[in-house]
C-alpha positions in Angstrom: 0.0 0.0 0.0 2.0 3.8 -1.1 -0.8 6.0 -0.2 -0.2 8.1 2.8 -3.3 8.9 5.0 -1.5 11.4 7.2 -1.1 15.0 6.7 -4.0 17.6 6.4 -7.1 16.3 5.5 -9.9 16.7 7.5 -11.2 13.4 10.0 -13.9 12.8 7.4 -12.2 12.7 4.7 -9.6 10.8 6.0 -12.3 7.8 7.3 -12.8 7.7 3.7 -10.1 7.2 2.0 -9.3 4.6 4.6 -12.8 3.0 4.1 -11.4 2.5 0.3 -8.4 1.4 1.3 -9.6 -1.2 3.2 -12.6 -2.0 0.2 -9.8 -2.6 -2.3 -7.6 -5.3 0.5 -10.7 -6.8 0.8 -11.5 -7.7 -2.5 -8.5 -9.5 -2.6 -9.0 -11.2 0.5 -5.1 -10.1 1.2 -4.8 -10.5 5.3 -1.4 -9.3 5.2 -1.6 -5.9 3.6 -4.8 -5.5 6.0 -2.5 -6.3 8.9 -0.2 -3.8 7.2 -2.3 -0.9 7.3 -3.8 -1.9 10.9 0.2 -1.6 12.1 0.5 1.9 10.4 -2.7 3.9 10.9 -4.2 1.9 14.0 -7.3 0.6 15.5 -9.5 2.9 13.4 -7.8 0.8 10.5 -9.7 -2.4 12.7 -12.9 -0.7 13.1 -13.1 0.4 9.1 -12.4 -3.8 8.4 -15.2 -4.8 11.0 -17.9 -2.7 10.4 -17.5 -3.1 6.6 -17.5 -7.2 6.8 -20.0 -7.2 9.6 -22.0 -4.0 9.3 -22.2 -3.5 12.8 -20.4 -0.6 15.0 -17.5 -1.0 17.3 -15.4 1.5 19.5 -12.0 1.6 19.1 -10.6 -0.6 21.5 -13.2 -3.5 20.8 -12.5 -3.2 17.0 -8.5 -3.6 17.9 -9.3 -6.7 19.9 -11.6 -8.5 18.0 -9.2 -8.0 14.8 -6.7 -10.0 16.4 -8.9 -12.5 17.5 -10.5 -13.5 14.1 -6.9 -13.0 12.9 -5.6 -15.9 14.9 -9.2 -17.9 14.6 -8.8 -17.8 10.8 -5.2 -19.0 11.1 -6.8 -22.3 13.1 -9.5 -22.7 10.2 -7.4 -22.6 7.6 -5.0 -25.0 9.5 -7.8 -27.7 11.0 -9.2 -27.4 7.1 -5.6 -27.7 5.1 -6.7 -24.6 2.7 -6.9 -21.1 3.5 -10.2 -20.1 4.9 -11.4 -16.4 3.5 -11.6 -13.3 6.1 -15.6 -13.4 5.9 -16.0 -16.5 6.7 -13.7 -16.8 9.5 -15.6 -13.4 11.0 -18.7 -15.0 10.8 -17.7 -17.8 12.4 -16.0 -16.4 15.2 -18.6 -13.9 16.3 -21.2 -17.3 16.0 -18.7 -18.7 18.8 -18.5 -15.3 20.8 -22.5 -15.7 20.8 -22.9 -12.6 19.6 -24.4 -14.6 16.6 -24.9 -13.8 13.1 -26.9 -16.8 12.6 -28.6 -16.6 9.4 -26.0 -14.9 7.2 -27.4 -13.4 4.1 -24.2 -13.6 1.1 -23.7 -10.3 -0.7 -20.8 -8.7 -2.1 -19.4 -6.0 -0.4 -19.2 -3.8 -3.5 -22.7 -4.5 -4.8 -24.0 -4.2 -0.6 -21.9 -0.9 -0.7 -23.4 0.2 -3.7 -26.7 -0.3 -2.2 -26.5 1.4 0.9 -25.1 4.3 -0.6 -28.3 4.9 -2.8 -30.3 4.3 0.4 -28.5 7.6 1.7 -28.9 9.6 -1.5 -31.8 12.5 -2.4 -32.3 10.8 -5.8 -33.3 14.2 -7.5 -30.0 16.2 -6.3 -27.9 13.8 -5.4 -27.1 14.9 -2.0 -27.6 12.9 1.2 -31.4 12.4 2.6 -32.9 13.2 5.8 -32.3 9.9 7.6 -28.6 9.7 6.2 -28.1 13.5 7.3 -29.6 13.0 11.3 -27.1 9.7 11.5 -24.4 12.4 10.3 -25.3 14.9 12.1 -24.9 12.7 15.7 -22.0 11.6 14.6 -20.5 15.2 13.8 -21.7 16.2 17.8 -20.1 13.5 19.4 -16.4 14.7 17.2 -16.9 17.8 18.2 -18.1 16.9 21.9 -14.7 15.1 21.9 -12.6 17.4 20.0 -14.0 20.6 22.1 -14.2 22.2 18.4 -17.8 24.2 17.0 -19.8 22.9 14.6 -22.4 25.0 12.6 -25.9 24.2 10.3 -26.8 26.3 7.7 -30.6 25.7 7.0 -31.1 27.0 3.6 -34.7 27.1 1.9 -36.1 28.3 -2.0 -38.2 31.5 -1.7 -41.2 31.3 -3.4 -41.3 28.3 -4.9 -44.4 27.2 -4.7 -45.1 29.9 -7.0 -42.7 28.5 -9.5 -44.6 25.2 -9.5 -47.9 26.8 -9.6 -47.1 28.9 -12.6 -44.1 27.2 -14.9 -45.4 23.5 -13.6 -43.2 20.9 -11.3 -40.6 19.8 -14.2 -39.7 23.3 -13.9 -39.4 23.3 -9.5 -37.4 19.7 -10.2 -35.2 21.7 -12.3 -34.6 24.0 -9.6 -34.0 21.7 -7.2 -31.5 20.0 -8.9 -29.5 23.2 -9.4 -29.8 24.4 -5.9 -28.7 20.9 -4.7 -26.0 21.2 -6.9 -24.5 25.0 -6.0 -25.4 23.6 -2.5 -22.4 20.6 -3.1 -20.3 22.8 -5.1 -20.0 25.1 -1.9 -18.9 22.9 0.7 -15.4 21.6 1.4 -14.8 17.7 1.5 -15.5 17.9 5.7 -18.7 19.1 5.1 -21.9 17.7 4.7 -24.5 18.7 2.2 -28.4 17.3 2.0 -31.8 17.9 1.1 -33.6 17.8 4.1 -37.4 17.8 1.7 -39.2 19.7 -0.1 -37.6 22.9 -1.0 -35.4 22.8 2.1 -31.6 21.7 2.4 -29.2 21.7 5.2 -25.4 22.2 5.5 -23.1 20.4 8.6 -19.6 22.4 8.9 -17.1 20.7 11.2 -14.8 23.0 13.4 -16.9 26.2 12.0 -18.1 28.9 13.6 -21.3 30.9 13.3 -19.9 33.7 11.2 -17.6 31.6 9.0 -20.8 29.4 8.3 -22.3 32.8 7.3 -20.0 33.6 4.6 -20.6 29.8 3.1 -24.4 30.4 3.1 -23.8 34.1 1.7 -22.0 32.5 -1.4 -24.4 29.6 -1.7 -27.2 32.5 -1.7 -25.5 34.9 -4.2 -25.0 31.5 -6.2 -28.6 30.7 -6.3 -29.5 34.2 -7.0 -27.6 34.4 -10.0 -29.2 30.6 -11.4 -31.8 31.4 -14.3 -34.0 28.5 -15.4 -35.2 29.1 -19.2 -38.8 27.8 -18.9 -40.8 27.8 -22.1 -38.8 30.4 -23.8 -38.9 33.0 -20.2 -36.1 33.1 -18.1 -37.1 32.2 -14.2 -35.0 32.2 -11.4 -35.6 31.8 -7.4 -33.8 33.5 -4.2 -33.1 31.9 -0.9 -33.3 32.6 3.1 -31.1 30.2 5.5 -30.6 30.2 9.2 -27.3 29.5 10.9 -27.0 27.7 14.4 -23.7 26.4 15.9 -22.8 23.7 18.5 -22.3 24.1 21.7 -23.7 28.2 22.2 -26.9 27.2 20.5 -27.1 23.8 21.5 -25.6 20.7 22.7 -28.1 18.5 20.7 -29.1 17.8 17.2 -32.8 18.6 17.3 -31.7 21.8 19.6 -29.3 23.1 16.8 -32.0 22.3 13.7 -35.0 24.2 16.0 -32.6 27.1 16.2 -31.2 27.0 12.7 -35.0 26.8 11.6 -36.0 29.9 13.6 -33.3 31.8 12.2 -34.2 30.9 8.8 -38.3 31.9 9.7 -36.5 35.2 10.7 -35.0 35.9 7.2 -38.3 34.6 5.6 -39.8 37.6 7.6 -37.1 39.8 6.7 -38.1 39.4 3.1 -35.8 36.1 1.7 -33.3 36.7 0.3 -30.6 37.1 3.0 -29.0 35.0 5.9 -29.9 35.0 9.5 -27.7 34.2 12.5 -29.3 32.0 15.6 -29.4 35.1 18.1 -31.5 34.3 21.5 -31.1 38.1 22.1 -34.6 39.8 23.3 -36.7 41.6 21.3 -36.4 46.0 21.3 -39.8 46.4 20.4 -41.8 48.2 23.2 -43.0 46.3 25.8 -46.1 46.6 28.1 -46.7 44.2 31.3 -49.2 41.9 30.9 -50.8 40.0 34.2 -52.7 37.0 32.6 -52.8 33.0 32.7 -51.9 32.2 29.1 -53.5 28.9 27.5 -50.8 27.6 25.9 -51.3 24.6 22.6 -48.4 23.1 21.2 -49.0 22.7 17.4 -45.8 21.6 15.9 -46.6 18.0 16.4 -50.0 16.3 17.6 -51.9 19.0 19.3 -51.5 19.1 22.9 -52.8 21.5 25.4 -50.5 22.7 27.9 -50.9 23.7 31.7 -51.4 27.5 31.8 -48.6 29.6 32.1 -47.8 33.4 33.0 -48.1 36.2 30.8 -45.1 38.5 32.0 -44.7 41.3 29.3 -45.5 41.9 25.6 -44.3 43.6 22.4 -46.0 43.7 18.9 -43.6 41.0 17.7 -43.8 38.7 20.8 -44.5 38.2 24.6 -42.1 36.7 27.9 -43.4 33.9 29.7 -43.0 32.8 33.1 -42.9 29.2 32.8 -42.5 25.9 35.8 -40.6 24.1 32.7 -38.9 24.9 30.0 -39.6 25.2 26.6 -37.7 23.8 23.4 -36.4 26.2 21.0 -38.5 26.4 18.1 -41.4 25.0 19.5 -44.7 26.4 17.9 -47.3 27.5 20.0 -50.5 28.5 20.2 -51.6 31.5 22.8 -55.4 32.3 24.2 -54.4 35.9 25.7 -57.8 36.4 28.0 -58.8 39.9 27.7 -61.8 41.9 29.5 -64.4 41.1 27.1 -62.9 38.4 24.9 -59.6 36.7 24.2 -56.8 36.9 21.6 -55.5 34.0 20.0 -51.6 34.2 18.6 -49.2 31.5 17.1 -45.6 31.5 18.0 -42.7 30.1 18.1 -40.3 30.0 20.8 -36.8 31.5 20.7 -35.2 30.9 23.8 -35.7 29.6 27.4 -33.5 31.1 30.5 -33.5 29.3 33.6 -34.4 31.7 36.4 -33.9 29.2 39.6 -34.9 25.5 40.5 -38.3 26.3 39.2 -38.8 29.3 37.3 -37.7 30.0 33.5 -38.2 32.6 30.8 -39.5 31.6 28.2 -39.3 34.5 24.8 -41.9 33.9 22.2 -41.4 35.2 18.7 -45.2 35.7 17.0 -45.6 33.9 13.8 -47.2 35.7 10.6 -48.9 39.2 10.9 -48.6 40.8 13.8 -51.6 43.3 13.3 -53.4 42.1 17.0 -50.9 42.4 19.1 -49.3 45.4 17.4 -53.5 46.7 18.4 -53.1 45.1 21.7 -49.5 46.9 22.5 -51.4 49.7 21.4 -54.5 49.6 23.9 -52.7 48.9 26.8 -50.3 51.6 26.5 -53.0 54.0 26.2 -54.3 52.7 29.4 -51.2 52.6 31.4 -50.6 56.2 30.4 -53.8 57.0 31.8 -53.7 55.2 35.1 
């Protein structure tokens, strides 16, 4: 084996070219260049070879011990046999003996089983990864960078108006567009990164060791790209901006589903802002003027199965949002709905929340951005002012 794995590339890339490495040993069933390359570049070498013949996960240290087992246990096959007994065959047998059992093994080749899984992973209109392959790449990109104390930053990046372009030039024409975003989108990213199509006309971004405001340059470019992409449909030229939201491990969150809900309401707040244009994660309050409001809120949660909440305590309120004094705390980018009881009647909002601070044992704060047009509460801000200034 001449090529050198060392040097500059980036973890990612290097698991992949050792992955290959160890593919093309394999297919010559060659033990002694595998042992090779375990000497030189370790147990990860070990844990490549296992989870590629066995498609199961190992740490480290279990990959590195097991190798040597079924390394010596095929050297007493091939011996009690009097012909040399193939890698595969002496794995399966010696996890069967561990009891940790593959007892029904199915037979496929590796390449063709590779080949497989890899369209499994793959957006088959752009060609980038799917949802499912990007939420098993995200978790593994927290736990590197939960061990490598380094940031790592989502870019959330979604088509302005398109729905418009399918209702008018037809859905040929939004698959076209699609496939070009998705295609600036992996012309944009450096080998570490991680580029997929998250659905519809949504795709997200994963930047190892990258921080919020070096994500936001990649997401300008990506933008000005897509900007600048005209579609000739039937003779007219058509083209499409974008919005994306930018959130970054650990000051946004510490896990996946944190760092999506806050990449998500970053990208709502460029969708408000007009499109076009990038938004960092920012858990900052709102300036809009604020009144106090005294009230038990009713409190829905409609971002998943609608469930009615215990109420919770209106503390103050702007045209663009309101503070809560909440028992719990709430998930960023949770959407809500609010019953704000009034003297006569009530007023319902939707929201989504932007940040929870933790007061004491059992207090939080829990901020509330409004979702869509703001006219009621804008009215509401309005009335109560004029009362306060009254009293």
């Amino acid at each position: 084996m001449e090529m050198e794995l060392a040097g500059n590339f980036p973890q990612t890339a290097l698991d992949k070219i050792l992955k290959n490495s160890v593919l093309a040993c394999l297919q010559s069933d060659v033990v002694q260049r595998l042992d090779f390359l375990v000497q030189r570049e370790g147990p990860a070498t070990c844990k490549a070879i296992l989870e590629l013949i066995s498609h199961r996960e190992f740490s480290l240290e279990e990959a590195a011990l097991c190798w040597r087992e079924i390394v010596a246990h095929r050297g007493k096959m091939s011996s009690a046999l009097g012909r040399p007994v193939e890698l595969a065959v002496a794995a399966c047998d010696y996890f069967t003996l561990q009891g940790q059992g593959i007892f029904f093994p199915k037979f496929v080749d590796i390449l063709e089983f590779e080949a497989l899984k890899s369209e499994s992973q793959f957006d088959f209109l752009t060609g980038l990864l799917n949802r499912q392959a990007l939420e098993n790449a995200l978790h593994r990109e927290i736990g590197r960078a939960e061990r490598s104390l380094c940031q790592l930053s989502v870019i959330f990046l979604d088509l302005d108006s398109f729905k418009t372009l399918n209702d008018l030039h037809g859905h040929l024409a939004g698959d076209k567009m699609l496939q070009q975003t998705g295609k600036i989108f992996a012309q944009g990213k450096r080998l570490v990164d991680i580029a997929a199509r998250y659905g519809g006309d949504e795709f997200v971004m994963l930047l190892p060791d990258t921080s919020k405001k070096e994500a936001r340059v990649v997401a300008d470019r990506i933008r000005q790209a897509v900007s600048e992409e005209v579609l000739t449909v039937e003779g007219r030229a058509v083209s499409l901006t974008v919005s994306a939201g930018i959130a970054s491990y650990p000051d946004d969150g510490a896990k996946g589903e944190e760092l999506f809900a806050c990449a998500d309401n970053a990208l709502y707040r460029a969708k408000r802002r007009g499109g076009n244009t990038v938004q960092l994660y920012c858990p900052e309050k709102r300036r809009a003027e604020r009144v106090e409001i005294v009230a038990l809120l009713i409190i829905t949660r409609i971002d998943q199965t609608p469930t009615r909440l215990p109420p919770v305590q209106g503390k103050n309120l702007s045209a663009t949002g309101i503070l809560l004094a909440s028992s719990v705390p709430f998930t960023a980018g949770s959407r809500l709905e609010l019953e704000i009881p009034l003297a006569e009647t009530k007023l319902t909002l939707q929201g989504q929340v932007v940040r929870t601070e933790k007061r004491d044992q059992k207090s939080f704060d829990v901020g509330v951005d409004f979702l869509g047009p703001v006219e009621k509460a804008a009215a509401l801000v309005r009335d109560l002012t004029g009362r306060a200034n009254k009293e």
